[in-house]
LUMLUMNU-285849 format. One record per residue (C-alpha): residue in one letter; x, y, z. Coordinates in nm, 2 decimals, decimal comma. Example, Ala and Ser with C-alpha at 12.3 -4.5 7.8 and 13.67 -1.06 7.14 Angstrom:
LUMLUMNU-285849
<"A" <1,23 -0,45 0,78>>
<"S" <1,37 -0,11 0,71>>
This chain:
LUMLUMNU-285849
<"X" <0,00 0,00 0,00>>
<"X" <0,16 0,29 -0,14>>
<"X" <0,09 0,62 0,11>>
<"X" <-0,05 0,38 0,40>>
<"X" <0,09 0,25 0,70>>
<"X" <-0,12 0,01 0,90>>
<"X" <0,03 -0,13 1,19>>
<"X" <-0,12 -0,32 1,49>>
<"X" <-0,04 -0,28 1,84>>
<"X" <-0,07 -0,52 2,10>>
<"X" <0,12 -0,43 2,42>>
<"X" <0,47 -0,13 2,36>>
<"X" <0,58 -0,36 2,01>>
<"X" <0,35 -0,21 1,79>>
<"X" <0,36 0,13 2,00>>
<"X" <0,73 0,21 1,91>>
<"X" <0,59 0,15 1,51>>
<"X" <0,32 0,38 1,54>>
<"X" <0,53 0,65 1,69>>
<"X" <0,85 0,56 1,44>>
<"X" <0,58 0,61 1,14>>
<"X" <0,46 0,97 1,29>>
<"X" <0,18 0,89 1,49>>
<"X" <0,24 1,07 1,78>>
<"X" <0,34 0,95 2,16>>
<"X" <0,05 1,14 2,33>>
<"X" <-0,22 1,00 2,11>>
<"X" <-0,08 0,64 2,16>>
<"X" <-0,06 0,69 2,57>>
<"X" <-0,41 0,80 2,55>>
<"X" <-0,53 0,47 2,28>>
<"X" <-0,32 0,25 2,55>>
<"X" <-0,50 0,36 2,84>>
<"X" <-0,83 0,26 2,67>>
<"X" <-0,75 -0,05 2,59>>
<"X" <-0,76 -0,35 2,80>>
<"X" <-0,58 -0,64 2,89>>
<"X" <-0,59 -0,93 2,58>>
<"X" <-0,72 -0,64 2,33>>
<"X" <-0,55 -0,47 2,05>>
<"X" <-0,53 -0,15 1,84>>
<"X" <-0,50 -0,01 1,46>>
<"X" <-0,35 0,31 1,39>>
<"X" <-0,37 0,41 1,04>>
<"X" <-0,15 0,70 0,89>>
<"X" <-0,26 0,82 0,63>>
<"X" <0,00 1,04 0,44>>
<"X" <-0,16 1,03 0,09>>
<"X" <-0,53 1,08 0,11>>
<"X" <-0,65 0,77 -0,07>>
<"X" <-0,93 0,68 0,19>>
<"X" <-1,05 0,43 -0,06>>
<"X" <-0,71 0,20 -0,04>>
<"X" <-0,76 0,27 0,34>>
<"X" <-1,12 0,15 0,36>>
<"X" <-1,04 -0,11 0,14>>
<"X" <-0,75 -0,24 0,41>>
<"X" <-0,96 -0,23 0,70>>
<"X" <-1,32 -0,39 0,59>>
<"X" <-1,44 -0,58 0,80>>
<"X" <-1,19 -0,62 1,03>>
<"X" <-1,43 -0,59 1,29>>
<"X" <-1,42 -0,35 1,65>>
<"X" <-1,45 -0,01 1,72>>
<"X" <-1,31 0,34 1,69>>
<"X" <-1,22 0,48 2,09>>
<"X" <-0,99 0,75 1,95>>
<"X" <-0,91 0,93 1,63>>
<"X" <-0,80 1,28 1,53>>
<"X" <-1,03 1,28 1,20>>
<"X" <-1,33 1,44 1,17>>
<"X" <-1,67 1,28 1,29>>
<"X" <-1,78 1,22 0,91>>
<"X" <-1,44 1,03 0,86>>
<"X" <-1,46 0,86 1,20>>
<"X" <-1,80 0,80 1,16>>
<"X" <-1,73 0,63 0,76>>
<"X" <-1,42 0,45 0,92>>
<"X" <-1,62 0,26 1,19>>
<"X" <-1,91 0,16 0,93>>
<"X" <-1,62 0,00 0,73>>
<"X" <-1,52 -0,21 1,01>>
<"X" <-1,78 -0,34 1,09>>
<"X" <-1,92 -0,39 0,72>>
<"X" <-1,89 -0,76 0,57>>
<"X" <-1,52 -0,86 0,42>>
<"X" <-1,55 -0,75 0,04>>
<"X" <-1,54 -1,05 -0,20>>
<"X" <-1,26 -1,13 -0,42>>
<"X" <-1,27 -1,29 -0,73>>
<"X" <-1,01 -1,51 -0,88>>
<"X" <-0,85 -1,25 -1,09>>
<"X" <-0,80 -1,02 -0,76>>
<"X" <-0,64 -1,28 -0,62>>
<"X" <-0,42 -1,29 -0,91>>
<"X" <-0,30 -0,91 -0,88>>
């Protein structure tokens, strides 16, 4: 994914990532103190603007948004995606 970092944090591993790729420390305190024991968290950076190749990553991954620095629309778009069914592939997808 050209533009798009996606990384996923379970426990300080995945917080050193997200702060390495520009996400800052504050905001990942704040998601740690959310979460709870035996959970995880996705940041996503986006540096490009292609939402689409974002949404596209994240469908139906499943959970919830607790914190974001987007706007409510955005937030609001990125949670519906989450939650949505996985998209379906066809053979020649597969084959890209």
């Amino acid at each position: 994914m050209i533009g798009v970092t996606i990384g996923a944090m379970v426990g300080g591993t995945g917080a050193a990532m997200a702060i390495s790729v520009g996400i800052e420390d504050d905001f990942v305190q704040e998601v740690e103190g959310l979460m709870k024991t035996g959970t995880s968290a996705l940041f996503v950076l986006d540096d490009e603007g292609d939402m689409d190749v974002i949404l596209h990553a994240i469908r139906g991954l499943g959970g919830t948004v607790l914190k974001t620095n987007v706007d409510l629309e955005r937030a609001q778009l990125i949670q519906a995606t989450l939650v949505a069914p996985p998209a379906q592939t066809s053979k020649a997808d597969d084959k890209e």
